[in-house]
NUGUPA-174829 format. One line per field, with one value per residue (C-alpha): residue number from 1; residue in three letters; chain; y, x, z. Coordinates in steps of 0.02 Angstrom, whole numbers, plus 32768, in hexadecimal, padded with zeros to 4 digits. Example, Ala and Ser with C-alpha at 12.3 -4.5 7.8 and 13.67 -1.06 7.14 Angstrom:
NUGUPA-174829
pos c(1_2)
code c(ALA_SER)
unit c(A_A)
c2 c(7F1F_7FCB)
c1 c(8267_82AC)
c3 c(8186_8165)
//
This chain:
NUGUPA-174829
pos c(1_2_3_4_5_6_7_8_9_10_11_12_13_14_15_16_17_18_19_20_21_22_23_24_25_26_27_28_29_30_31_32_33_34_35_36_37_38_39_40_41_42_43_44_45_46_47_48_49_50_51_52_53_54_55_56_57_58_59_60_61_62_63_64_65_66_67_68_69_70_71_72_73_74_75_76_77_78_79_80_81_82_83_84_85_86_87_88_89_90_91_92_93_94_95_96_97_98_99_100_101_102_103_104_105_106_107_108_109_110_111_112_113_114_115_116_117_118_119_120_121_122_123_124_125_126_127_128_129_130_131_132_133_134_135_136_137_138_139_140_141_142_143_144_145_146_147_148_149_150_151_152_153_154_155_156_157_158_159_160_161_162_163_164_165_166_167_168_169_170_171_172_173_174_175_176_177_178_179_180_181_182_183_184_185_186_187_188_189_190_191_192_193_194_195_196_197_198_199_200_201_202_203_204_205_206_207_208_209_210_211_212_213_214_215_216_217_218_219_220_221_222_223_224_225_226_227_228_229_230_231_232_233_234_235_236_237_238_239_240_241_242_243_244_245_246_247_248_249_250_251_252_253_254_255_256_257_258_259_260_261_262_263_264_265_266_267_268_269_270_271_272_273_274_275_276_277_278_279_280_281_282_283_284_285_286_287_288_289_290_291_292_293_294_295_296_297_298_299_300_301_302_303_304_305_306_307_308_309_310_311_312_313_314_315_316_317_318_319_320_321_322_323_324_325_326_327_328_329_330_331_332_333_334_335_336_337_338_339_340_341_342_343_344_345_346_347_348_349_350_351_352_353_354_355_356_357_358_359_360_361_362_363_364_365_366_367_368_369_370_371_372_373_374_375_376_377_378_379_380_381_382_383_384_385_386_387_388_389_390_391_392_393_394_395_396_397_398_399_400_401_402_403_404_405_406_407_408_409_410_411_412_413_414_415_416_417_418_419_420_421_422_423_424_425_426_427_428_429_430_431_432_433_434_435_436_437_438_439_440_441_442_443_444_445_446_447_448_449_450_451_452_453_454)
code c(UNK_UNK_UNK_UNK_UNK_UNK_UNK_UNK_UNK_UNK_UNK_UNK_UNK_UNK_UNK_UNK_UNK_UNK_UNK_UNK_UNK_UNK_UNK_UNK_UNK_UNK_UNK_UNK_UNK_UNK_UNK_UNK_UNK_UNK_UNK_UNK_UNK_UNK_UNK_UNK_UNK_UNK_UNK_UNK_UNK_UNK_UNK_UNK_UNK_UNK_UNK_UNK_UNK_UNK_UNK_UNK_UNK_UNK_UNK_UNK_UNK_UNK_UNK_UNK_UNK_UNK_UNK_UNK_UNK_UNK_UNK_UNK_UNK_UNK_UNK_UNK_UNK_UNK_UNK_UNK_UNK_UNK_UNK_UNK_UNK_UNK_UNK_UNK_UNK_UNK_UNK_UNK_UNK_UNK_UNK_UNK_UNK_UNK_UNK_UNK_UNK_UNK_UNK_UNK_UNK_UNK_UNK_UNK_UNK_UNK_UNK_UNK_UNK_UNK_UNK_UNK_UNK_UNK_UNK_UNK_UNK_UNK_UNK_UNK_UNK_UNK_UNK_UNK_UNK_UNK_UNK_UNK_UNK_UNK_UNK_UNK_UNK_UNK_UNK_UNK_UNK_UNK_UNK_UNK_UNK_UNK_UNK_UNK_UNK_UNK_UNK_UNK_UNK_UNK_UNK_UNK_UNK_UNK_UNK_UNK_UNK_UNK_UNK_UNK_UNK_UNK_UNK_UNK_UNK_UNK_UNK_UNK_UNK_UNK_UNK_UNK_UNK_UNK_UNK_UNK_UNK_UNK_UNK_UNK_UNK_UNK_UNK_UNK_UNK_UNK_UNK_UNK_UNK_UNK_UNK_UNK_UNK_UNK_UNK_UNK_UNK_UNK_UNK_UNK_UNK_UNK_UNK_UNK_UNK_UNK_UNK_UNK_UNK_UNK_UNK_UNK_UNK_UNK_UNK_UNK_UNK_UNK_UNK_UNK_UNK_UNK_UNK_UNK_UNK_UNK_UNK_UNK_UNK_UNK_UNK_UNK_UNK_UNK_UNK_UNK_UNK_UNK_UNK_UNK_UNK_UNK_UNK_UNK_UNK_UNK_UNK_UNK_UNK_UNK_UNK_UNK_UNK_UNK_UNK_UNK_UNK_UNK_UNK_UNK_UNK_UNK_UNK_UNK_UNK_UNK_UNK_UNK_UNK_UNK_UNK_UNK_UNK_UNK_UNK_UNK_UNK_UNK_UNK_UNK_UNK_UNK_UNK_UNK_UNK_UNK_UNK_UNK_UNK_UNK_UNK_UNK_UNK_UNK_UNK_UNK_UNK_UNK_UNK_UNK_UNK_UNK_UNK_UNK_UNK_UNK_UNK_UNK_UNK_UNK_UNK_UNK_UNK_UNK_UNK_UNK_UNK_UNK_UNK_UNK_UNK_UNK_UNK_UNK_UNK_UNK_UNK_UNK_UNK_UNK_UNK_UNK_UNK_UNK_UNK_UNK_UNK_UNK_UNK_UNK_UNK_UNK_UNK_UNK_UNK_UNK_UNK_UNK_UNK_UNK_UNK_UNK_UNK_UNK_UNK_UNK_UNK_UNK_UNK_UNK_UNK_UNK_UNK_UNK_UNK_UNK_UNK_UNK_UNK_UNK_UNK_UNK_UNK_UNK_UNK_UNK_UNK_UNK_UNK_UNK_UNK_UNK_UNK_UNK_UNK_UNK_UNK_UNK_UNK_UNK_UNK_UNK_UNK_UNK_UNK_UNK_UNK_UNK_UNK_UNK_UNK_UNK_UNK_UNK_UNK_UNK_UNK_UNK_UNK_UNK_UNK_UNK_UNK_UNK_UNK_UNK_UNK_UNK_UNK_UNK_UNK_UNK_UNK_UNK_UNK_UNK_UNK_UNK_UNK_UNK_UNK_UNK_UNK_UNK_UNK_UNK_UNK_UNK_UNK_UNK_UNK_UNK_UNK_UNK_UNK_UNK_UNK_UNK_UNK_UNK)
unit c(A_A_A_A_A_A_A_A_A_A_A_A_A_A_A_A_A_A_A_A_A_A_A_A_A_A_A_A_A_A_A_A_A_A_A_A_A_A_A_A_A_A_A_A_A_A_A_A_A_A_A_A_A_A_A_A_A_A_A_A_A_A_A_A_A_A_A_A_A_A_A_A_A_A_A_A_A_A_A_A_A_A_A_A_A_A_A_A_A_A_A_A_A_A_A_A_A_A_A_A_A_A_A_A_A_A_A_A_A_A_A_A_A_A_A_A_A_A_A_A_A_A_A_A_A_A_A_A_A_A_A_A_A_A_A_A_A_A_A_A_A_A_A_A_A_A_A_A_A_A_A_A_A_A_A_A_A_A_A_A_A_A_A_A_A_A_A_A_A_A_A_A_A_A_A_A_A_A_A_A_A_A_A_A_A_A_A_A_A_A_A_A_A_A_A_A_A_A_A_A_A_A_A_A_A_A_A_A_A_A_A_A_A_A_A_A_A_A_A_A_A_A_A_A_A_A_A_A_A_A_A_A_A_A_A_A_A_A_A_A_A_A_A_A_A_A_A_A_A_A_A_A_A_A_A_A_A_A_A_A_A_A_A_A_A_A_A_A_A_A_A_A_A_A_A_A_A_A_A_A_A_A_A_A_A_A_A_A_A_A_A_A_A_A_A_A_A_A_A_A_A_A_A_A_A_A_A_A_A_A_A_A_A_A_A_A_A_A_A_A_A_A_A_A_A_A_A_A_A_A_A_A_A_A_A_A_A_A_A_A_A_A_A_A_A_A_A_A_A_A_A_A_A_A_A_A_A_A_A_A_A_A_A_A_A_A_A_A_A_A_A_A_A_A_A_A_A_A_A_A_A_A_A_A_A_A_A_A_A_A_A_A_A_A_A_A_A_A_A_A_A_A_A_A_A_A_A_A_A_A_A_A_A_A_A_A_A_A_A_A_A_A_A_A_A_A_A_A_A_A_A_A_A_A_A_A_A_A_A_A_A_A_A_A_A_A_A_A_A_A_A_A_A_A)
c2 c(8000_8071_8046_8082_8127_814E_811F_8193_821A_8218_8207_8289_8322_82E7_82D7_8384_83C6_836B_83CF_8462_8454_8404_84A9_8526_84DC_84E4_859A_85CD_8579_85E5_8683_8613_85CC_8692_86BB_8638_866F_8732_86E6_8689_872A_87A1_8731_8732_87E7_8851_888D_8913_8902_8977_896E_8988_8A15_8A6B_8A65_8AA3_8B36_8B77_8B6B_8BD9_8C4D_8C38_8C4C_8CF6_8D1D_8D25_8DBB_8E12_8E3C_8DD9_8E0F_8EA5_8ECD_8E84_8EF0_8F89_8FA4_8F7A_9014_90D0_9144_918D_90E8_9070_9097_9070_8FCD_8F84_8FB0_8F68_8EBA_8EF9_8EF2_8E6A_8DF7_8E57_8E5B_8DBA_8D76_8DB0_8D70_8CC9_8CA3_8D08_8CA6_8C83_8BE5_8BAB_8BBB_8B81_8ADB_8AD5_8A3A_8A4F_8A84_8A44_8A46_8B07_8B30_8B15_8B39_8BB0_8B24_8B67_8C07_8C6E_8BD1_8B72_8AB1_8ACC_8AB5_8A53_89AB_8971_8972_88BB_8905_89B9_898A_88F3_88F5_89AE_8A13_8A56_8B0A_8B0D_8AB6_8B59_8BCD_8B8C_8BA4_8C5C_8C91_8C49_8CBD_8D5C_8D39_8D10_8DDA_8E2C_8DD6_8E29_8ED7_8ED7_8EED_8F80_8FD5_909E_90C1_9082_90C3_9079_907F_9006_8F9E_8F73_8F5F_8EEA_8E75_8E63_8E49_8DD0_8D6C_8D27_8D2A_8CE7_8C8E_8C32_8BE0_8BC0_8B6B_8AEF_8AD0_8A82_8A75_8A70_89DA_8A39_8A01_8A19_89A6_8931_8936_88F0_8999_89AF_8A51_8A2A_8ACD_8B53_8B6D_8B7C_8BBC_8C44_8C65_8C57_8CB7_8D39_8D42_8D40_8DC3_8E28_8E2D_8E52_8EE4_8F3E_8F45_8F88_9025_904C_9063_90D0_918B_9172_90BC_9078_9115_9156_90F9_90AD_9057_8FF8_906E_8FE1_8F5E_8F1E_8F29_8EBC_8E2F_8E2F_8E17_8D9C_8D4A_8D39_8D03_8C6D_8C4B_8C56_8BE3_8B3D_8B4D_8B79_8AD7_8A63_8A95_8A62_89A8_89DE_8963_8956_88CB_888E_88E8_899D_8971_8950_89E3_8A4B_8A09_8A24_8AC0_8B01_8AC6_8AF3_8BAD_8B9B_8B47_8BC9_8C58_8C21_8C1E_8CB9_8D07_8CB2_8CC0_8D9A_8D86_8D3C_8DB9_8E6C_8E57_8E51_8DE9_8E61_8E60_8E6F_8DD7_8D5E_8D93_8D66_8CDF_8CA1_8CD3_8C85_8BCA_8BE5_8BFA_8B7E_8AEE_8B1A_8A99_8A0C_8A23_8996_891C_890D_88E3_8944_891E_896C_89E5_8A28_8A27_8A8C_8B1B_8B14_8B39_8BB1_8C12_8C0E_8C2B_8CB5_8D19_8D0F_8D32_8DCF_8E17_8DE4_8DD0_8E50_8ED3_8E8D_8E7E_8F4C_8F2A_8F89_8EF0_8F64_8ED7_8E48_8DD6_8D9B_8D61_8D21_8CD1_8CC0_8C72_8C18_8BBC_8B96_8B4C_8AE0_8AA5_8A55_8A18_89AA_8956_8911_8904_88CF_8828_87BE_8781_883F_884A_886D_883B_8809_8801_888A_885C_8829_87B9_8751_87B0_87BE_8874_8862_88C7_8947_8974_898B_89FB_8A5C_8A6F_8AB5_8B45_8B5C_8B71_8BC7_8C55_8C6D_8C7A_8CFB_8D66_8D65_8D8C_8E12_8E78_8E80_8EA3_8F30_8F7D_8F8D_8FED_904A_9084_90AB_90E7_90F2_9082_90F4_9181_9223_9266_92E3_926C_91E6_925E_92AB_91E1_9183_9172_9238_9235_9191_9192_923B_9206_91E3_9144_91B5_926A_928F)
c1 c(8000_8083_80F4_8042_804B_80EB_80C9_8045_809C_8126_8098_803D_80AC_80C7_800D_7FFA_8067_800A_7F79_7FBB_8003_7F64_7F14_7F85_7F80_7EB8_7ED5_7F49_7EFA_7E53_7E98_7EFA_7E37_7DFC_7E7F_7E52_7DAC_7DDA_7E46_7DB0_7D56_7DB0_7DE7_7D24_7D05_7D2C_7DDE_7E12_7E8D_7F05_7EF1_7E42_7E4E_7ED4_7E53_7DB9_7E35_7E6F_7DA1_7D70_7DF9_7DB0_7CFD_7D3B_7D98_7CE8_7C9D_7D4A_7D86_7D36_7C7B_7CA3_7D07_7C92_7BED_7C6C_7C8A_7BF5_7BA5_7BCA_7C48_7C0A_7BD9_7C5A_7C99_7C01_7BDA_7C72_7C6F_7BB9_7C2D_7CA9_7C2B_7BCB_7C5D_7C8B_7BE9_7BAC_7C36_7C36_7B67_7B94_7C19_7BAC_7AFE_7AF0_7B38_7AE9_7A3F_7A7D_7ABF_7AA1_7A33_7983_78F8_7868_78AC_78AC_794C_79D7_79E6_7A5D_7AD9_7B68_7B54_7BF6_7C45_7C29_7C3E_7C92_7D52_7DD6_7D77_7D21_7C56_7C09_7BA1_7BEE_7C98_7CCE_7D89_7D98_7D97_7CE4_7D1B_7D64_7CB9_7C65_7CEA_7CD3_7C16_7C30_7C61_7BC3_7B52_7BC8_7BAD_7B04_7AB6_7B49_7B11_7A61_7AAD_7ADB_7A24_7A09_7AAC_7AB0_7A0D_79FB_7A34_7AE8_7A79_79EC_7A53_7A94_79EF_79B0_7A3E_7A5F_7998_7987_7A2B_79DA_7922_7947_79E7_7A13_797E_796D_7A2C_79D9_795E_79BB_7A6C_7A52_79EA_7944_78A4_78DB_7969_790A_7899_7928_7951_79F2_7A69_7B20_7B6B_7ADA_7A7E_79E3_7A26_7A95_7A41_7991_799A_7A02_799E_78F1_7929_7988_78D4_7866_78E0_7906_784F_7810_78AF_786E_78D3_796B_7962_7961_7948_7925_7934_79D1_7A6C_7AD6_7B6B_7BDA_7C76_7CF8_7CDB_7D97_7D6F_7CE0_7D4E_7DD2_7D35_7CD5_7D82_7DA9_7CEC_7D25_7DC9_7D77_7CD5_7D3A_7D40_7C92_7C52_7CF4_7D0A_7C4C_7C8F_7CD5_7D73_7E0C_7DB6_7D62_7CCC_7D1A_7D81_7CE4_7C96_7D2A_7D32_7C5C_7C66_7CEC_7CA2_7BEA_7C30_7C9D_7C0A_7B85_7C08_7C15_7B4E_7B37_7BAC_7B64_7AD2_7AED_7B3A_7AAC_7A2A_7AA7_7B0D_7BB0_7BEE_7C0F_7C8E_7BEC_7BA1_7C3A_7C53_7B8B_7B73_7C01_7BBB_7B20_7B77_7BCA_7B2E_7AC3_7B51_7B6C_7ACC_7B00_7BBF_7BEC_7B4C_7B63_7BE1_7C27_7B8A_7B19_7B93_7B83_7AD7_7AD0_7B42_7ADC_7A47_7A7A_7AD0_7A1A_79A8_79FC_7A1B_7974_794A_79C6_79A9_78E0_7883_78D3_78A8_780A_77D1_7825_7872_7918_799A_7A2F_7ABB_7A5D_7A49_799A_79B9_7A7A_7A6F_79AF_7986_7A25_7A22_7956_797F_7A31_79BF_792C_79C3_79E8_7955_7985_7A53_7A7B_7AC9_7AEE_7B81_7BC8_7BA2_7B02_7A8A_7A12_79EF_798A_7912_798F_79E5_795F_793C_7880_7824_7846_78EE_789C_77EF_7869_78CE_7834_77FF_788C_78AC_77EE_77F3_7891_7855_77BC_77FA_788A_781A_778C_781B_787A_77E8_77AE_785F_788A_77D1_7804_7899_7845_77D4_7848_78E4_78D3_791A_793D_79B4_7972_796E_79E7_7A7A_7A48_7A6B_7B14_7B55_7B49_7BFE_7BEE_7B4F_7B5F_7C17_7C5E_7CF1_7D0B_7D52_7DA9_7DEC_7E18)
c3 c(8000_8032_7F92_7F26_7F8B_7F62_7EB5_7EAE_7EF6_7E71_7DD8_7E24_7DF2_7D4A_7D36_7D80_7D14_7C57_7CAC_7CBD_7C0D_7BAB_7C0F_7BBE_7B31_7B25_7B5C_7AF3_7A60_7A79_7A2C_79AD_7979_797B_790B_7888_7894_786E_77EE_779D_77B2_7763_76E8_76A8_76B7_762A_75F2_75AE_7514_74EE_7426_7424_74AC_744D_73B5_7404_7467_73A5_7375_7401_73C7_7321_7341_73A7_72FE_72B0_7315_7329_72AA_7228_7246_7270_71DA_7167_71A9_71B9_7112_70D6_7128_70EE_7117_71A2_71E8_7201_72A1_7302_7299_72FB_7388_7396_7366_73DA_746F_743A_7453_7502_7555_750F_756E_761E_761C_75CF_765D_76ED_76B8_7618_75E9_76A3_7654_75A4_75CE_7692_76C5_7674_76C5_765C_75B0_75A7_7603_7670_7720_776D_77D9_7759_778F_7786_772C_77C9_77C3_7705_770F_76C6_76D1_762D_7639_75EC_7574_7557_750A_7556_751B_7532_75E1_761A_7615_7560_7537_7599_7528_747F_748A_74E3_7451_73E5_7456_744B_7388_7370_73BC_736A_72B3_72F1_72E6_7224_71FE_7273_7238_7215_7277_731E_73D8_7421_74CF_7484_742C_74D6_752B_749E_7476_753C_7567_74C0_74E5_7594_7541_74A4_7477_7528_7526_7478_748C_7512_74AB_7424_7473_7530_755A_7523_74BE_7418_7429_748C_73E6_737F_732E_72FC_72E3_72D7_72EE_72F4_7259_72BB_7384_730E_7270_727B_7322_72D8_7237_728E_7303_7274_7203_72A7_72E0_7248_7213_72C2_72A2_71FF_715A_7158_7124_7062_7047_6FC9_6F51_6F95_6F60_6FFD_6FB2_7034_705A_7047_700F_7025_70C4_70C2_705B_70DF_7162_70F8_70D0_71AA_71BD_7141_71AB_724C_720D_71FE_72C4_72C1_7267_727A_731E_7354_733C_73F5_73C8_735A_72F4_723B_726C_7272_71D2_716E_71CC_7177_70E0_70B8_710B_7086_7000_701F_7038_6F9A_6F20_6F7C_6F41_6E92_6E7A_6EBD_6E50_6DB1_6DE8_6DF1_6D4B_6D08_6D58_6D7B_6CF2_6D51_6DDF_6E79_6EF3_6F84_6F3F_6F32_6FF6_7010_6FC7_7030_70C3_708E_7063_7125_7171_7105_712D_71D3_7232_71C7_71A9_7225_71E6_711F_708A_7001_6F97_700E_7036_6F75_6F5F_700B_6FC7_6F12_6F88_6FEA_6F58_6F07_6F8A_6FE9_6F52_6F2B_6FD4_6FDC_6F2F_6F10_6F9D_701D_6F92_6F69_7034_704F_70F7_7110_7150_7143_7116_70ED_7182_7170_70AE_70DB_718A_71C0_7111_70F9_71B3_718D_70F1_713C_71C6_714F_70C9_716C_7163_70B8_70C5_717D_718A_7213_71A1_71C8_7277_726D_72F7_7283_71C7_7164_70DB_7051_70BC_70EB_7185_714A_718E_7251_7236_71B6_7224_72BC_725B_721C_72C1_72FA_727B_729E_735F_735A_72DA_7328_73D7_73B5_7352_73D2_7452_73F2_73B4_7484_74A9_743D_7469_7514_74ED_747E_74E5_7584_7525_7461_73D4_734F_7347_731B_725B_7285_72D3_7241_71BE_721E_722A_72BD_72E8_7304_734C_73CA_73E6_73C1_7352_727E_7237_71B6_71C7_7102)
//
């Protein structure tokens, strides 16, 4: 009995000791387990890659590129001599003020969570919650705040296209009211509605890279607005020749540039998708160019300058919903459209109908992103990224009477909202400058300064 004692008492420090061991081991092995599982975890979440966020960083520089200079350029000359001055700057501020509301709120209620299909709720307020990490649906290879950036500079874009058809006649001060007011009535929630998590793209409507948030907003708003401020002194009897046109090229020719980050840069990725996006994109704007020049031949007599740079224009904007969702077939037949039907738009019908759009925004970008949008109904293909097929891809109507819908809902709403919007600053502060500063030039009469002194 004794001899078992003692042979317990030697085993029994060795067994305390496995204890003590298998215990730290178990302990120590708990965080070990934890960090597999973070490991698991953040090997699922999304990742940002640094060749697709160097891509979408030079698009947002791109898309900026578009309202300053190239915009602004290209509606600056296109406006007299006394005019020019205040014509860019309205780009100029566009871009600036657009900004600080995007960051502050506006890309919150953009692409926030929804709240019932309408809009997005305010928890990104002040950019909270969007950093450096990737968001699943918003970008996943890229980081959440170049995602917020690259569309930041779609809605400093889409009010400043607005101003070209109120050029020469309205008030700096109510320019300011009405593109701030319509940015959060209009174009946030419009974006949610078709980019955001919002009804129209629960629908199944489809806009690649803004042919109906950009142009149909902007060319709704543009006919609305420059029919409620009346024609300028003059038109249509009194000649108003652009003042530079060279000008205008250079503009039209960085609106060009700065589109292929636009369109290719809406595939949010270095990847086939924005290389087909760039390759339809330049040759929709390069087939729209030639018709339209032909096209003025045919019915001026001589191919202008002004309507190689608008039917450009008009191919950019008529590509731009379905530049990441067709071929180069489709992709030809949508700059032969748009080459037709906004010339005839611009040169027949805005005559014909009397309204005053000072540089052609209804006819170039309101009719050219309607008409893109419906073409997508016929061209998209799943075979080019598309989420689903239009009509001549065996897609049947589903694709076409969502895309119908959408250009429908969308027109109506922003003119419904613009009209009550510019009504209410009419009323408490005036729209129109007086007949006296309109004839003496608004960069004199708004700004106090000359774009030349000859």
């Amino acid at each position: 009995m004794s001899w078992h004692l003692m042979s317990l008492k030697k085993v029994l420090p060795v067994l305390l000791i496995c204890l003590t061991m298998l215990a730290g081991g178990l302990a120590l092995n708990v965080p070990y387990v934890a960090a597999e599982e973070a490991a698991a975890e953040a090997a699922a979440a999304p990742k940002a890659d640094s060749g697709d966020t160097a891509w979408i960083l030079a698009s947002s520089a791109l898309v900026m590129l578009m309202t300053l200079p190239g915009l602004a350029l290209f509606y600056g000359g296109l406006t007299r001599q006394k005019n020019p001055l205040s014509t860019i700057l309205h780009s100029f501020i566009c871009l600036c003020l657009g900004s600080v509301a995007w960051a502050v709120f506006g890309y919150s209620l953009s692409f926030g969570p929804d709240v019932g299909g309408v809009i997005g709720n305010l928890d990104w307020f002040m950019l909270k919650g969007v950093g450096a990490e990737p968001h699943s649906t918003y970008g996943p290879t890229i980081p959440h705040m170049l995602f917020m950036v690259f569309q930041l500079m779609f809605a400093a874009i889409t009010p400043a296209l607005i101003t070209g058809a109120l050029a020469e006649r309205i008030r700096f001060s109510s320019m300011l009211w009405f593109l701030g007011i319509w940015s959060v009535v209009v174009y946030y929630p419009v974006a949610h509605w078709v980019w955001g998590g919002g009804w129209l793209g629960a629908m199944g409507a489809l806009d690649f890279a803004g042919g109906t948030v950009v142009h149909v907003t902007c060319g709704m708003a543009a006919l609305v607005a420059c029919i409620m401020l009346g024609k300028r002194q003059g038109y249509p009897n009194t000649p108003m020749p652009p003042h530079n046109l060279p000008l205008t090229l250079l503009g039209a020719g960085l609106l060009w540039f700065g589109w292929f980050g636009f369109n290719a840069g809406s595939s949010l990725g270095a990847n086939g998708q924005a290389v087909s996006a760039f390759v339809a994109t330049h040759i929709a704007a390069s087939v729209a160019t030639v018709v339209w020049m032909l096209i003025e031949w045919a019915h001026r007599g001589k191919p202008t300058a002004l309507g190689a740079a608008s039917g450009t224009i008009a191919g950019l904007a008529t590509i731009t919903p379905v530049a990441g969702f067709v071929s180069l077939g489709p992709a030809l037949i949508v700059g032969l459209v748009a080459g037709c039907i906004c010339y005839f738009a611009v040169s027949i019908l805005k005559p014909a109908l009397g309204f005053d759009d000072s540089l052609d925004v209804v006819g170039v970008h309101g009719v050219g992103g309607a008409t893109g949008c419906l073409l997508g109904g016929l061209f998209n293909s799943k075979a080019m990224g598309s989420p689903a097929d239009g009509l001549f891809y065996g897609g049947g109507f589903t694709l076409m009477g969502a895309q119908i819908t959408m250009v429908l809902a969308v027109g109506a709403f922003t003119g419904i909202a613009t009209f009550i919007i510019l009504k209410i600053i009419d009323v408490i502060i005036g729209i129109r400058v007086t007949a006296d500063e309109e004839q003496e030039g608004l960069d004199v009469s708004q700004h106090g300064e000359k774009a030349y002194h000859v």
